[in-house]
C-alpha positions as semicolon CSV with decimal commas, in nm:
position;residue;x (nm);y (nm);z (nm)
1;X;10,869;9,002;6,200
2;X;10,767;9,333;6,370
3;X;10,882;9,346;6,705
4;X;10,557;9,472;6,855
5;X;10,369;9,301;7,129
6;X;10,043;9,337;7,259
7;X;10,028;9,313;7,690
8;X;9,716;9,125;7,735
9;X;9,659;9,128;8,157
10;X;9,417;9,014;8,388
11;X;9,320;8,654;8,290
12;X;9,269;8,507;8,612
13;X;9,269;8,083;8,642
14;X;9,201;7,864;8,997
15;X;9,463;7,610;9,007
16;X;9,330;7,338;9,225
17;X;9,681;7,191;9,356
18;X;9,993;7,327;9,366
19;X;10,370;7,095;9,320
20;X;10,540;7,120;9,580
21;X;10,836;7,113;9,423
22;X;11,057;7,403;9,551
23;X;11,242;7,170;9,822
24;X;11,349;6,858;9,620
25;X;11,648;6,707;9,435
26;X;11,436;6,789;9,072
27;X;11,339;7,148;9,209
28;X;11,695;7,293;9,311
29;X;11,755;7,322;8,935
30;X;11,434;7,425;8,836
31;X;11,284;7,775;8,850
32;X;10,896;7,802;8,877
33;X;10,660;8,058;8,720
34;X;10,313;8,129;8,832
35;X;10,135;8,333;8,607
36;X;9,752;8,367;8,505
37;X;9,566;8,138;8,231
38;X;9,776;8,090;7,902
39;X;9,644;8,024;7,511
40;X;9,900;7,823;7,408
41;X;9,985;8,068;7,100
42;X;10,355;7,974;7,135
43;X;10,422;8,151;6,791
44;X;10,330;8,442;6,641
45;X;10,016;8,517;6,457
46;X;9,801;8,520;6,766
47;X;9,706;8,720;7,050
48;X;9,953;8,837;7,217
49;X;9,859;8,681;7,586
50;X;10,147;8,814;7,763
51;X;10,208;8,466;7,987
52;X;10,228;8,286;7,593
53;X;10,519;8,513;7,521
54;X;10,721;8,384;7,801
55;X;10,758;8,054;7,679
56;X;10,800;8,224;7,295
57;X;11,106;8,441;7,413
58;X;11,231;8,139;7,608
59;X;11,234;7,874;7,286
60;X;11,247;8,065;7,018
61;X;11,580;8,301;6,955
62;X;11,897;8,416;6,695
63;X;11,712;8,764;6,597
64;X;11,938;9,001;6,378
65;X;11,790;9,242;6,594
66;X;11,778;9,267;6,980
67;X;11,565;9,485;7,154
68;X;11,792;9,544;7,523
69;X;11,658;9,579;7,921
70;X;11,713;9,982;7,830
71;X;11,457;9,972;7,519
72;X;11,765;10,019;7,271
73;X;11,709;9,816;6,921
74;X;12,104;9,656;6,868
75;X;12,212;9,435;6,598
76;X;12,339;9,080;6,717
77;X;12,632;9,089;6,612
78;X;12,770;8,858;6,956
79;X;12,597;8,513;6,826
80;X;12,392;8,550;6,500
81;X;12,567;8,828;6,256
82;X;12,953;8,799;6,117
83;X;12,910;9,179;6,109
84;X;12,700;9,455;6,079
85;X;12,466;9,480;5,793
86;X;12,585;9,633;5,502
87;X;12,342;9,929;5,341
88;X;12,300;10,081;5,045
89;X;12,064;10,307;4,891
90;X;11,967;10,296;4,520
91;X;11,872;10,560;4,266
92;X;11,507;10,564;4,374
93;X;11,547;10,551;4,734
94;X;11,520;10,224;4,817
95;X;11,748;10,110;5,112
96;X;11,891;9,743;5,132
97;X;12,021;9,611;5,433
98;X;12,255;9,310;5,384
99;X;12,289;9,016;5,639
100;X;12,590;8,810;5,683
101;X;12,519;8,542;5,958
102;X;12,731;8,383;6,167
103;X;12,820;8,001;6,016
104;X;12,790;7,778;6,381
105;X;12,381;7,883;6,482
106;X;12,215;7,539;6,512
107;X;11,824;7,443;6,627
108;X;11,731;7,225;6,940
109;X;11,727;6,899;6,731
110;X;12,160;6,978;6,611
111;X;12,065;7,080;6,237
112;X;12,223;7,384;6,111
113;X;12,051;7,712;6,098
114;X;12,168;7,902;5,750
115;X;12,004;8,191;5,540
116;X;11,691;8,020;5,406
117;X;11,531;8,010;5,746
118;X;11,524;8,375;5,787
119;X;11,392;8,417;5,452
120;X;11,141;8,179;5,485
121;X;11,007;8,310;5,803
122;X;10,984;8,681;5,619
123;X;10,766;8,504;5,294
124;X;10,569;8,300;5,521
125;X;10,479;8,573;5,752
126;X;10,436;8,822;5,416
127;X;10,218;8,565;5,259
128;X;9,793;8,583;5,174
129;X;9,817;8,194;5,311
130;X;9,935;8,326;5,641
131;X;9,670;8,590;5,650
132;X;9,442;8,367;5,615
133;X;9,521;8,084;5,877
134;X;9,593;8,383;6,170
135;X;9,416;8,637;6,325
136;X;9,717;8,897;6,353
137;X;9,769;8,962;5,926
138;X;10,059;8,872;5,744
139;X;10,241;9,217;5,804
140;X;10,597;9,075;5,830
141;X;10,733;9,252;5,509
142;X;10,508;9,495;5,440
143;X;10,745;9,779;5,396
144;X;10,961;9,630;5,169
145;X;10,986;9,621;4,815
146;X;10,707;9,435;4,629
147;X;10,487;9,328;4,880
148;X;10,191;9,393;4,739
149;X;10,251;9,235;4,438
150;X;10,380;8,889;4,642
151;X;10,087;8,923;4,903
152;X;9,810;9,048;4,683
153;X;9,911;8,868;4,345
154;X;9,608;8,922;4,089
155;X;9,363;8,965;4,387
156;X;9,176;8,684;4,284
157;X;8,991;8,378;4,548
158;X;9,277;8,121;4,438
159;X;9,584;8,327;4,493
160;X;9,859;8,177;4,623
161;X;10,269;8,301;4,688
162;X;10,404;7,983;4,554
163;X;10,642;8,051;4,317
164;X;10,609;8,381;4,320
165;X;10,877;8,630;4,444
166;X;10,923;8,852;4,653
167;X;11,127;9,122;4,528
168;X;11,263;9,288;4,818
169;X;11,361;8,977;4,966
170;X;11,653;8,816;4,857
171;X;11,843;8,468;4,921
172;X;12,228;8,566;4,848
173;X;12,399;8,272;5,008
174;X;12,379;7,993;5,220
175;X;12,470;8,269;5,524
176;X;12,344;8,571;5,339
177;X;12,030;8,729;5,267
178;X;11,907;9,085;5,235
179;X;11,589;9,272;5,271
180;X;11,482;9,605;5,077
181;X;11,290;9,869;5,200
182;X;11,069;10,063;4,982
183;X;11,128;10,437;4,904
184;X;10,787;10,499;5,003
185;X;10,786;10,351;5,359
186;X;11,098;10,590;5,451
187;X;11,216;10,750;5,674
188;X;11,076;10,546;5,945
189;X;11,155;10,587;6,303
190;X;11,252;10,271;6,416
191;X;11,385;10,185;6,070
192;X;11,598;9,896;6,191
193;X;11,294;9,702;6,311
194;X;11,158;9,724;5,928
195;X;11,415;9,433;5,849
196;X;11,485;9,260;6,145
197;X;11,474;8,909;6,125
198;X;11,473;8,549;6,303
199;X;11,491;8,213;6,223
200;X;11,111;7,963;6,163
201;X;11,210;7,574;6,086
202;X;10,973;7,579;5,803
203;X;11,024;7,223;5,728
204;X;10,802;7,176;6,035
205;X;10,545;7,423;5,858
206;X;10,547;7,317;5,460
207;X;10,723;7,010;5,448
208;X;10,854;6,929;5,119
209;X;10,883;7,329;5,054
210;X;11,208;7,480;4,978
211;X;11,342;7,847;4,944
212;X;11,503;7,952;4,617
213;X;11,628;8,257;4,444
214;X;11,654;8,322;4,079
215;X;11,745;8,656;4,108
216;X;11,418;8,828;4,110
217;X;11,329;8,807;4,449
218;X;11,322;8,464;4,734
219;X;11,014;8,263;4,676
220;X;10,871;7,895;4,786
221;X;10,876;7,641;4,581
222;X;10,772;7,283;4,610
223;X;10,728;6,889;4,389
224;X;10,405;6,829;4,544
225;X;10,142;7,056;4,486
226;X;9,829;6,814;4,549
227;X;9,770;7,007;4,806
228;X;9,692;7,378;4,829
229;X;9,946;7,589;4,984
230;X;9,657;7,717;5,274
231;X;9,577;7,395;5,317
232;X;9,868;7,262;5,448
233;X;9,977;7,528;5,680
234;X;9,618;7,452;5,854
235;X;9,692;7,101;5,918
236;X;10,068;7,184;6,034
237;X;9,979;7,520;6,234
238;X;9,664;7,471;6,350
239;X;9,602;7,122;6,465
240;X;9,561;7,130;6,848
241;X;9,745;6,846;6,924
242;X;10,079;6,885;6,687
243;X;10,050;7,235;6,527
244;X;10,313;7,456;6,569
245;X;10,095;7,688;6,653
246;X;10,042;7,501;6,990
247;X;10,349;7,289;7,029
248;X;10,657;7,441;6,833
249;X;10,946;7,120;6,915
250;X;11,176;7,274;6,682
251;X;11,349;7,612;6,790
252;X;11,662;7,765;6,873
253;X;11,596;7,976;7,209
254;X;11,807;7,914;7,492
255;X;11,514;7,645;7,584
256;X;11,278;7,430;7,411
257;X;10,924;7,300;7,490
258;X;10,912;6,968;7,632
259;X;10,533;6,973;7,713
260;X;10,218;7,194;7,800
261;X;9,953;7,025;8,001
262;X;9,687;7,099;8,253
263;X;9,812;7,482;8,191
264;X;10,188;7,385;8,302
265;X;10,462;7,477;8,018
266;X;10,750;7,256;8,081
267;X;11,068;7,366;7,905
268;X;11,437;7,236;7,963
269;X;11,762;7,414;7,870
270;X;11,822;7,368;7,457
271;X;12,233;7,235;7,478
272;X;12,288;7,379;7,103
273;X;12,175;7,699;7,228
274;X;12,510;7,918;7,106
275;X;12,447;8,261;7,344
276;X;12,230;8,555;7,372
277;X;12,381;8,909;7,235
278;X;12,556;8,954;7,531
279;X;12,753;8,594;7,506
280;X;12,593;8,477;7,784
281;X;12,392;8,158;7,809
282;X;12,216;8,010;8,092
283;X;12,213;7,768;8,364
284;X;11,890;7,712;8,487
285;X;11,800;7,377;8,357
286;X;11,429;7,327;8,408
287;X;11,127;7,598;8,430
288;X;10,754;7,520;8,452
289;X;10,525;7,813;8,314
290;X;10,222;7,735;8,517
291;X;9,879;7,952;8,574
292;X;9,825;7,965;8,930
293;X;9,558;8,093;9,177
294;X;9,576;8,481;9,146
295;X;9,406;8,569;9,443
296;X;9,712;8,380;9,602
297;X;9,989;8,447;9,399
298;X;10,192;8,620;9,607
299;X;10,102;8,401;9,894
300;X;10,283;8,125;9,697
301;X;10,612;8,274;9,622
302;X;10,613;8,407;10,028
303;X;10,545;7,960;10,109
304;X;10,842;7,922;9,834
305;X;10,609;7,669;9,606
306;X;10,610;7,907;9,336
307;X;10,943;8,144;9,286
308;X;10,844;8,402;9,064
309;X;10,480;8,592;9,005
310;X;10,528;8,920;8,737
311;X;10,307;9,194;8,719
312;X;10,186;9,235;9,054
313;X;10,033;9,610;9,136
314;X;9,740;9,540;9,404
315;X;9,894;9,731;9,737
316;X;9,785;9,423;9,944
317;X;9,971;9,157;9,814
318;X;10,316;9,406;9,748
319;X;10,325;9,524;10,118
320;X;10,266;9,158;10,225
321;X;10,591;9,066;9,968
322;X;10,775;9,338;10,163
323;X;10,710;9,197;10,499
324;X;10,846;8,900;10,417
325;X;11,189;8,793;10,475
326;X;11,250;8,557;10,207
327;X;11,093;8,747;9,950
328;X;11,210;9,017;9,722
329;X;11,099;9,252;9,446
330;X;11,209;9,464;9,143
331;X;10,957;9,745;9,004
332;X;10,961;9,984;8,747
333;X;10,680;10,213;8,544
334;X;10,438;9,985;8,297
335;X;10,498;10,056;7,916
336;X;10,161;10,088;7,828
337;X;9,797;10,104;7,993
338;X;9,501;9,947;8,080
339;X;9,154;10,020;7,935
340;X;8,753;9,952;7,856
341;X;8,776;9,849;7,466
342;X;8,480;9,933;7,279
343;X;8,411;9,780;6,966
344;X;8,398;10,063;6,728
345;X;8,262;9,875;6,426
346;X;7,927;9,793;6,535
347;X;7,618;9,860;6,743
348;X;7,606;10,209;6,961
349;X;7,992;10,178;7,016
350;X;8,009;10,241;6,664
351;X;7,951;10,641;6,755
352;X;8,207;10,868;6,917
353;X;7,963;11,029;7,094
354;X;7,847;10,705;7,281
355;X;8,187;10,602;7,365
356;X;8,254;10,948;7,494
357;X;7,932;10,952;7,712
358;X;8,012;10,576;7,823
359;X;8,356;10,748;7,963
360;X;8,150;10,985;8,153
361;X;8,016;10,706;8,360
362;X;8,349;10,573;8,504
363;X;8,476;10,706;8,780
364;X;8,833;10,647;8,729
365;X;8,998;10,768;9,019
366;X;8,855;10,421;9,187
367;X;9,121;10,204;8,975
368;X;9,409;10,395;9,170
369;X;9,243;10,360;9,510
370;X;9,080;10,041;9,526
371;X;9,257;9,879;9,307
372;X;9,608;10,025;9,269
373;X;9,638;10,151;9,594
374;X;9,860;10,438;9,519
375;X;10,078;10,232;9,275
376;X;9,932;10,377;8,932
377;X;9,829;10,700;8,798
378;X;9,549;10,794;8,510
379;X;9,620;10,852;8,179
380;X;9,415;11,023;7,882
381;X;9,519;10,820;7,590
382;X;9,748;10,510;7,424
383;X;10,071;10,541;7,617
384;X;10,203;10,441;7,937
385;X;10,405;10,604;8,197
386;X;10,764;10,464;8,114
387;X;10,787;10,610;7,765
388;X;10,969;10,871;7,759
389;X;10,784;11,031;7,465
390;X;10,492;11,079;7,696
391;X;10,761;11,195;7,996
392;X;10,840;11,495;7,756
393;X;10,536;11,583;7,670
394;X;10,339;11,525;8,010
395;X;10,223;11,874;8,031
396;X;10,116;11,934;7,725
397;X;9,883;11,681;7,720
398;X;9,772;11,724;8,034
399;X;9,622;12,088;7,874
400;X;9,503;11,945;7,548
401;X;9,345;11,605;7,668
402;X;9,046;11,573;7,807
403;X;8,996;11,426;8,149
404;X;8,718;11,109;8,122
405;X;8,571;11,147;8,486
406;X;8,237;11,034;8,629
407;X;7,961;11,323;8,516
408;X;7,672;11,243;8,442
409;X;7,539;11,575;8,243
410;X;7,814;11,525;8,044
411;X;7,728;11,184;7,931
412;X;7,401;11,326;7,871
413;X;7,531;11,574;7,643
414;X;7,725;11,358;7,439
415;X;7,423;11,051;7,445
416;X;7,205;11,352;7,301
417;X;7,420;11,418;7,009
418;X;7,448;11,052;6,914
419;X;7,155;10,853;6,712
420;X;7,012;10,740;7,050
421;X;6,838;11,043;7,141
422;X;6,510;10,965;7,160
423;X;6,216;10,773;7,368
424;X;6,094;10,470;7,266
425;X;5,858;10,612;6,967
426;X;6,211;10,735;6,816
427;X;6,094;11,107;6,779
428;X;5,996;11,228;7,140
429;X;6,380;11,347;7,284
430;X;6,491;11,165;7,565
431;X;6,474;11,340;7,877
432;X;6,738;11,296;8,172
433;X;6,478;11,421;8,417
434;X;6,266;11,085;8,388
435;X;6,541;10,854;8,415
436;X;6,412;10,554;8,698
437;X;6,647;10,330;8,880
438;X;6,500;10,055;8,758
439;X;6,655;10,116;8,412
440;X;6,305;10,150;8,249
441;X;6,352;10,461;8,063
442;X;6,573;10,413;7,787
443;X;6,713;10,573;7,512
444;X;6,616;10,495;7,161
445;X;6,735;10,604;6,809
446;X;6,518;10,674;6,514
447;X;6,497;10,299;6,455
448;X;6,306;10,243;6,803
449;X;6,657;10,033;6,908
450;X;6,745;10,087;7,250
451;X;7,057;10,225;7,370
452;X;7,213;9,843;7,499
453;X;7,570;9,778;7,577
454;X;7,723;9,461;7,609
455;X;8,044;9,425;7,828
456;X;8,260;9,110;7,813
457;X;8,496;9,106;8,136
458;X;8,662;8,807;8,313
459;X;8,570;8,655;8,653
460;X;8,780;8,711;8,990
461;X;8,916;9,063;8,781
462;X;8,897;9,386;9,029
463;X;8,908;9,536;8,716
464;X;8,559;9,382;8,611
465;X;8,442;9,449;8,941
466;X;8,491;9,775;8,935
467;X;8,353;9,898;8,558
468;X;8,046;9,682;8,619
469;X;7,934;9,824;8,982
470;X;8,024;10,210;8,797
471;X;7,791;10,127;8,525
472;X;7,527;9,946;8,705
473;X;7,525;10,236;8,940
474;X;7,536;10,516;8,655
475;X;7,373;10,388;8,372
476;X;7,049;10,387;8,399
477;X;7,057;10,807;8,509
478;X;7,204;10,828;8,113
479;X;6,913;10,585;7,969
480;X;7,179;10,322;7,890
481;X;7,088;9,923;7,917
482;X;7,376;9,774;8,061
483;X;7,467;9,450;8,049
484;X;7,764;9,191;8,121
485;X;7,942;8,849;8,079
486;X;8,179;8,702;8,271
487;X;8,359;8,495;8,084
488;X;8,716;8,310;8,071
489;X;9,011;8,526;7,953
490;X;9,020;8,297;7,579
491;X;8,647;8,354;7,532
492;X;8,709;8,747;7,591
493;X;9,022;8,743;7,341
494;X;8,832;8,513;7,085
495;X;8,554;8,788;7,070
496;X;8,757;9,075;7,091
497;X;9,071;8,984;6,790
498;X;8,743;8,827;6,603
499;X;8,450;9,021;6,636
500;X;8,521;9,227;6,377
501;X;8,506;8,965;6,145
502;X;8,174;8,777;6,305
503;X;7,851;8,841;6,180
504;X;7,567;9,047;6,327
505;X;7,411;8,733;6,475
506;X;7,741;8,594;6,605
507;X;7,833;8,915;6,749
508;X;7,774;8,980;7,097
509;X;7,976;9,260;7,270
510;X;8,046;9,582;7,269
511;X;8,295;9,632;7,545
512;X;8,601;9,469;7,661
513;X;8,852;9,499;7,950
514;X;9,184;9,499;7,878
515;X;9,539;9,581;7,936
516;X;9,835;9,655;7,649
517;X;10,199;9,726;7,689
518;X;10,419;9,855;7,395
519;X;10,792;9,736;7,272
520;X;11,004;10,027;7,219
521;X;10,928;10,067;6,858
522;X;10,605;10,293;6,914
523;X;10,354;10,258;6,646
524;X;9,987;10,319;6,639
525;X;9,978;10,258;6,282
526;X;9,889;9,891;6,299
527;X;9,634;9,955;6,632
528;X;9,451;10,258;6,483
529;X;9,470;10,285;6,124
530;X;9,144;10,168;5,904
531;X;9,367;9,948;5,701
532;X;9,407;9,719;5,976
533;X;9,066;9,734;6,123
534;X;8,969;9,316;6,231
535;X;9,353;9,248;6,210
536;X;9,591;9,423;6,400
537;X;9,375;9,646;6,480
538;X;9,065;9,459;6,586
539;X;8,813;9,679;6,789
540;X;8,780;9,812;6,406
541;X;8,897;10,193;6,456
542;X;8,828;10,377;6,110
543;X;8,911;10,761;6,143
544;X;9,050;10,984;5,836
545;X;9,256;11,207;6,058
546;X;9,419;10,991;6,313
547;X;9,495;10,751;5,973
548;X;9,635;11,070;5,855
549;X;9,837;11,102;6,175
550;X;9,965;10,809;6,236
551;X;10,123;10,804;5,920
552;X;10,254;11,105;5,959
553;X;10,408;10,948;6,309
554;X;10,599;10,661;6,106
555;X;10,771;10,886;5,851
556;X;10,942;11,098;6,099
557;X;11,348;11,076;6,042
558;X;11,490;10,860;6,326
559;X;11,708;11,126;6,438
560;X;11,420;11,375;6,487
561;X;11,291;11,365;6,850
562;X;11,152;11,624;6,844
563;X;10,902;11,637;6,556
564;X;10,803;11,259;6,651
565;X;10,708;11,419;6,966
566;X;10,490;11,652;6,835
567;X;10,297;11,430;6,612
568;X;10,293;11,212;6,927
569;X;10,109;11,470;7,065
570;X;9,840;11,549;6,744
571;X;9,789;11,135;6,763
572;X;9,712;11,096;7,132
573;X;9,484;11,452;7,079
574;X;9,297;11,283;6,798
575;X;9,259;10,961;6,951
576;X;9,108;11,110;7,298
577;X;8,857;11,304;7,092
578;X;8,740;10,992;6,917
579;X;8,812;10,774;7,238
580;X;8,805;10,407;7,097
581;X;8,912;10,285;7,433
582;X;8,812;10,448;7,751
583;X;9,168;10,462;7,892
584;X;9,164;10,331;8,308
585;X;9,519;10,359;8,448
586;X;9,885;10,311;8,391
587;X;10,096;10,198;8,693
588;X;10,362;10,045;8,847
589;X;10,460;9,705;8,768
590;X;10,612;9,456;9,103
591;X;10,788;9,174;8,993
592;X;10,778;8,959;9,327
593;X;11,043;8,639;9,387
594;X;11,140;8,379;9,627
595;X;11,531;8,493;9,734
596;X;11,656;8,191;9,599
597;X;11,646;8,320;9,304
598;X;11,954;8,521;9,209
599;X;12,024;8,783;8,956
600;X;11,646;8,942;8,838
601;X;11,652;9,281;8,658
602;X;11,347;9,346;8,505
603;X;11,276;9,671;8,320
604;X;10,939;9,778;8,125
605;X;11,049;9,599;7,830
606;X;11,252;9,338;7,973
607;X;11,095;9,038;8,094
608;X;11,209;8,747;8,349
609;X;11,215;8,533;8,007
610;X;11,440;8,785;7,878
611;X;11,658;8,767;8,190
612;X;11,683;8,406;8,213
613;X;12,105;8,415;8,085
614;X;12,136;8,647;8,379
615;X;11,941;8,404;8,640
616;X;12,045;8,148;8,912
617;X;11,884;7,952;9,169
618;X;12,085;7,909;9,503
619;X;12,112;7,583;9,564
């Protein structure tokens, strides 16, 4: 699957008791996580809640391909590959990568793990059934040889993959497989991550399904087709209580989930877990996941009932972490940014010129002093402060990009070149000079519809707080009807990764705050280009030119910094002139623990659930 993860922040949950576990016999050997509210999407498919993908890169593991603490992409070739892959490019330019896997990888339950599991987890998550059941597309092999023709099939209602295969995916082996990708998609800049691979127990997920090759291509198969394909992955994925969408028993990380209840993930050390790519596996035995009061977070790990909190950037509660004794940190720059998310497929939002005059009401700087506190710094566009794309071409951006800061005759401008330009008869121009405080004077378009926004933001956020006093103060002077719900973080993500898809009538906002961090393997492809729009890309951004762009971006030779850099540039230019998202800050992450924990090195891309091999408790 593509190793690309979406930083969702800022879900905030009141836990009314907290275990005070930290002192006895069970707690010396178990390490405690206080985080905000989690979905419970502990696979892939989903949004990408950040607190979810602890527990994923805690039970789930054996990846061909290991993204390190520095942001390097390395083959395992420590616990999962017998060697490196083997390439080879054919007379039309289509490049196979070979996998030989190591013969001693076994899941939590002591089966072994062989060939067919990576293949099946590359058809499942290529497959039109998969699309279907998940709300993140079915993107897995979509590079490859033949994927349209195994995805799409004949286009028609009924369509399904079984039995049909997939050409550039091949089962060679009972510890070999290989995976083709297509002329077309190359070069690519992170062309490793194109093929990388893991392990799915898809007996848990089609039961009675196996994976065969006839030499044509890997493909699923199955005796017992009374039921449809779709069907069946919705009763094994999706059911609340068993699904492994929500409770995944069978994996191969270094831990495995035990239970999640009352928001607590409890996981315990997997004992067939071989090693991590380093050869290293870990001690800790026990670790509860649990959302915790974030308005006390810190306060927690200082009174030693909780030992780690991640992600902490409010000045307050980091100077308070510093003044403590028994409590230690490790920061470094976020890999990514947060933002205001418009919802670029309908209502006003819908216009460039709206979202650009909605960006004139913010006044920014007010997310690095109230809320940051110095620990932060604005930024113009999709990228955060750590990559070092954006390090090398700071200043040139800083010259093309334009600066979203509180101005209310701009707003105005841009409002008057949009459809909402007119008083309520929709022909008489709107005129700043009459705005009221009250909000009475509105704009209209031609249609007589008022100017309304619609902002979706979460409760006990400073974030929220701070966009919704801007435009409550501001609106109004820009004849904008402003209004807002605060709702819980799964509400927010439900109508953000699905409004696309809703109806008018179901439809409800146009504006969402947010916050997104980025793997190493840069792509905007699958968050800005129109194919994607209501999948991967779900505020629905359709734009010719930055599709042209970031296509350009992903066909850049890996070994060209250079001219990545410069498309880079053309993207994040494009992208601030159409502004999908009004961009807020980028800062600097604190990672704040209890000293009894031993051994934490976090990095923008490198997680305590990374870490964990690397982790101790002191006793």
């Amino acid at each position: 699957m593509k190793l690309v993860k979406k930083l969702f922040l800022l879900a905030l949950f009141a836990l009314s008791a907290v275990a005070l576990v930290g002192c006895d016999k069970k707690g010396a050997n178990t390490l405690i996580v206080g985080t905000p509210e989690m979905n419970q999407d502990f696979i892939s498919g989903w949004d990408n809640n950040a607190y979810d993908m602890y527990v994923r890169d805690l039970i789930h593991g054996y990846g061909t391909l290991v993204e390190t603490e520095l942001g390097e992409y390395v083959w395992d070739l420590e616990a999962v590959l017998a060697k490196a892959p083997e390439t080879q490019t054919d007379s039309e330019g289509n490049k196979t990568y070979k996998f030989t896997l190591q013969e001693d990888l076994k899941w939590n339950n002591g089966e072994p793990i062989n060939a067919k599991h990576y293949v099946a987890n590359m058809l499942l998550y290529s497959s039109a059934e998969w699309e279907e059941i998940s709300t993140a597309g079915a993107t897995a092999g979509y590079d490859l040889v033949g994927y349209a023709a195994y995805h799409d099939g004949d286009g028609s209602d009924d369509y399904t993959v079984l039995n049909v295969p997939f050409e550039g995916v091949r089962l060679l082996g009972d510890y070999q497989f290989s995976f083709t990708i297509a002329e077309e998609s190359l070069p690519y800049f992170y062309e490793k991550v194109l093929v990388a691979a893991s392990p799915i127990y898809y007996p848990n997920y089609l039961p009675g399904y196996d994976v065969k090759d006839d030499g044509e291509g890997a493909y699923f198969t199955t005796t017992d087709t009374s039921k449809k394909m779709v069907d069946l992955l919705e009763e094994t994925v999706l059911d609340t209580e068993t699904g492994q969408r929500y409770m995944p028993l069978v994996t191969c990380g270094p831990y495995k989930l035990v239970s999640f209840a009352n928001q607590v993930a409890t996981l315990e050390l997997n004992k067939h877990f071989k090693t991590n790519y380093e050869g290293k596996k870990p001690t800790i035995k026990n670790i509860q996941i649990k959302a915790i009061n974030q308005e006390t977070d810190v306060e927690q790990v200082i009174a030693g009932t909780v030992d780690i909190v991640n992600g902490v950037i409010e000045a307050e509660k980091i100077n308070a972490a510093r003044e403590d004794e028994n409590t230690d940190m490790v920061s470094y720059p976020r890999n990514g940014y947060g933002y205001l998310g418009f919802a670029n497929y309908w209502g006003p939002t819908k216009y460039a010129e709206v979202r650009r005059g909605l960006g004139y009401l913010v006044d920014r700087q007010k997310f690095l002093t109230q809320y940051l506190g110095g620990f932060g710094s604005l930024v113009n566009g999709p990228y955060g402060e750590a990559q070092w794309f954006y390090q090398e071409t700071k200043d040139e951006l800083e010259e093309k990009l334009t600066n979203y800061v509180y101005d209310i005759n701009k707003a105005n401008e841009e409002l008057d070149k949009s459809p909402y330009k007119f008083e309520s008869d929709g022909v008489t121009p709107w005129d700043a000079s009459k705005a009221k405080a009250d909000g009475s004077y509105l704009r209209y378009n031609a249609n007589k519809e008022p100017l309304s926004v619609y902002h979706c933001g979460t409760p006990d956020n400073p974030v929220t707080d701070i966009l919704q006093m801007e435009f409550e103060a501001n609106a109004w002077k820009a004849g904008v009807k402003y209004r807002i719900d605060i709702a819980t973080f799964d509400v927010l993500l439900q109508h953000y990764g699905s409004g696309y898809s809703m109806s008018d009538t179901e439809r409800k906002y146009h504006m969402f705050n947010l916050a997104t961090g980025y793997t190493s393997a840069y792509d905007p492809y699958y968050y800005f280009h129109s194919e994607w729009a209501g999948k991967t890309n779900p505020l629905g951004v359709v734009d010719s030119e930055l599709d042209e762009l970031t296509v350009k971006l992903r066909r850049v030779d890996s070994n060209d910094k250079d001219k990545f850099k410069e498309i880079f540039v053309q993207v994040v230019d494009r992208w601030n002139e159409i502004l999908p998202t009004l961009p807020l800050y980028s800062n600097e992450y604190f990672d704040i623990y209890n000293k009894r924990v031993k051994g934490l090195k976090t990095s923008p891309v490198w997680t305590w659930a990374n870490d964990i091999c690397d982790l101790t408790l002191e006793k």
